[in-house]
C-alpha positions as CSV (number, residue, x, y, z in Angstrom):
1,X,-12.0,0.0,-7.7
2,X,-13.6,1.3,-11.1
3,X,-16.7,-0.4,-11.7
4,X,-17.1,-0.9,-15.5
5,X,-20.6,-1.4,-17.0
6,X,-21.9,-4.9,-18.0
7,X,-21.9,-3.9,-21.5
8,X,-18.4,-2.2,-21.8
9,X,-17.3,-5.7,-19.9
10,X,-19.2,-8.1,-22.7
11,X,-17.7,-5.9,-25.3
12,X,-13.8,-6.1,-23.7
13,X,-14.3,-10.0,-23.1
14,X,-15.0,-10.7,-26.5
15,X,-12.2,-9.5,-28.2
16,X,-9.3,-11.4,-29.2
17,X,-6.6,-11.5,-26.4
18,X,-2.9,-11.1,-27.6
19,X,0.0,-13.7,-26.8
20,X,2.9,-11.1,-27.7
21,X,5.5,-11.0,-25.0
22,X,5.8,-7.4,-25.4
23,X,2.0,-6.7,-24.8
24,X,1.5,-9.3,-22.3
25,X,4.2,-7.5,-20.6
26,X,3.3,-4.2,-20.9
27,X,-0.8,-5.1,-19.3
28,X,0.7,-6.8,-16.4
29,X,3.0,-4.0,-15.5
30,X,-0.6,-2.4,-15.5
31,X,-2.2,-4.7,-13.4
32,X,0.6,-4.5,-10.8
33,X,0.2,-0.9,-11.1
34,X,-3.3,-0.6,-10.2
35,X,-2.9,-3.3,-7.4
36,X,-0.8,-1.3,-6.0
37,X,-2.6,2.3,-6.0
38,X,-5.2,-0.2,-4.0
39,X,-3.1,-0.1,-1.1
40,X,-1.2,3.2,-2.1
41,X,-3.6,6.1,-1.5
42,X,-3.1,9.5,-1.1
43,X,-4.4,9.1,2.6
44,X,-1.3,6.7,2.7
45,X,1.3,9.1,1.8
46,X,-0.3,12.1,3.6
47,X,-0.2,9.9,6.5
48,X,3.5,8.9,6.1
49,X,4.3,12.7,5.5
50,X,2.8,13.5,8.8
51,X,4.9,11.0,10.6
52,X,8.3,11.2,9.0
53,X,8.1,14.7,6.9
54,X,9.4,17.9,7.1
55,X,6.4,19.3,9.7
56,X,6.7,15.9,12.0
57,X,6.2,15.2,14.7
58,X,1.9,15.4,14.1
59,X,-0.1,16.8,17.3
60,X,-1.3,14.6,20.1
61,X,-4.5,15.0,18.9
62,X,-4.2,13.9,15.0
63,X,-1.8,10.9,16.2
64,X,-4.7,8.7,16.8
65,X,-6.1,9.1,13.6
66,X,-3.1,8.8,11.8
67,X,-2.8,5.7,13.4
68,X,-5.9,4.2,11.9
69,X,-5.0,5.2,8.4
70,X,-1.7,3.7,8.6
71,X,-3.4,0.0,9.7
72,X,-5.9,0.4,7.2
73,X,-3.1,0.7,4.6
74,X,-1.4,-2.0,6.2
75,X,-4.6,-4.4,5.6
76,X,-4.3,-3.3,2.1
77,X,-0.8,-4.1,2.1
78,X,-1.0,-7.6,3.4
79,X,-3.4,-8.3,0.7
80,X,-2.1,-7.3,-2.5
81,X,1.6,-7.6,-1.9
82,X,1.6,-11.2,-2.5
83,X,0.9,-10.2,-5.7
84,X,3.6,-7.6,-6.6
85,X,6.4,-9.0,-4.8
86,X,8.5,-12.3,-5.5
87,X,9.9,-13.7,-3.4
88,X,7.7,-12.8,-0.8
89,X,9.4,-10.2,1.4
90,X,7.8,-12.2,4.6
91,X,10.2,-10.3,7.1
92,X,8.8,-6.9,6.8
93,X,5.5,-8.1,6.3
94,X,5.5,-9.8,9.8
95,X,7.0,-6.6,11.0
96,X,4.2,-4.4,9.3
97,X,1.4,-7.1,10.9
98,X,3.2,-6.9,14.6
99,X,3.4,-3.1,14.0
100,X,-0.4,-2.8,13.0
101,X,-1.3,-4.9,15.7
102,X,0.6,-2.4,18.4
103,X,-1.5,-0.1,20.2
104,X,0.9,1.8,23.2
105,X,0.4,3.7,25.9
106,X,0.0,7.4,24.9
107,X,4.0,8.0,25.7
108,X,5.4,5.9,23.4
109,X,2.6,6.8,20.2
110,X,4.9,8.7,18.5
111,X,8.3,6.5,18.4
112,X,5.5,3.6,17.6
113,X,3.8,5.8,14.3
114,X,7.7,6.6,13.5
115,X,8.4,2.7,13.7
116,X,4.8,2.2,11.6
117,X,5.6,4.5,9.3
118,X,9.4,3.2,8.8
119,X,8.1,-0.1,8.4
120,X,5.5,0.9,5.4
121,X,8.5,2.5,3.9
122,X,10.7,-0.6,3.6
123,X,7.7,-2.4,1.7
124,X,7.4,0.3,-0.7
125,X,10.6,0.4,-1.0
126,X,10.4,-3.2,-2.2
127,X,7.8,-2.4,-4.2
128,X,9.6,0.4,-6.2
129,X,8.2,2.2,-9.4
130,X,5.2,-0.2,-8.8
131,X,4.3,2.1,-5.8
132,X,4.3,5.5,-7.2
């Protein structure tokens, strides 16, 4: 989140606001764009990469933590899809929550990152230019 200066924040509340269809338009395809880099890092896409990318399958040792980033982006997720996404894409949502919740047995980590990271996917994928 940028943190703008009180003054810099007086000054952009006082100014006229615009009811053109075409400016209104343009500002909230803004404001769905930075919503979304809230939950879309680069932590979240180096992350995926590791999972599902050319290099995969991680080592043992970084599966762990690349477990943690991808529930961390999943808490991200559930909180500002419900403003990007009509209707509601409740389906892989649940899935992404069940899959966040998961925590196997060290056998089955890397079929459950693979399911994780497949399931982040599809909401992206919903998401479309609004994720990039």
């Amino acid at each position: 989140m940028v943190r703008v200066p009180v003054d810099v924040a007086t000054q952009l509340l006082s100014q006229q606001t615009s009811e053109d269809e075409e400016t209104l338009g343009a500002l909230l395809r803004s404001l769905r764009r930075s919503l979304a880099h809230e939950g879309i890092d680069d932590q979240l896409w180096d992350s995926l990469d590791a999972v599902l990318g050319e290099f995969a399958p991680p080592a043992p040792h970084d599966m762990a933590s690349i477990a943690v980033r991808l529930r961390t982006s999943t808490t991200k997720l559930v909180e500002v899809v419900p403003y990007l996404l009509r209707p509601y894409p409740l389906r892989q949502m649940q899935r992404l929550i069940f899959l966040s919740a998961e925590h196997p047995r060290p056998e089955g980590t890397l079929g459950h990152l693979n399911r994780f990271a497949m399931g982040i996917l599809s909401v992206l994928d919903l998401m479309g230019d609004d994720a990039l």
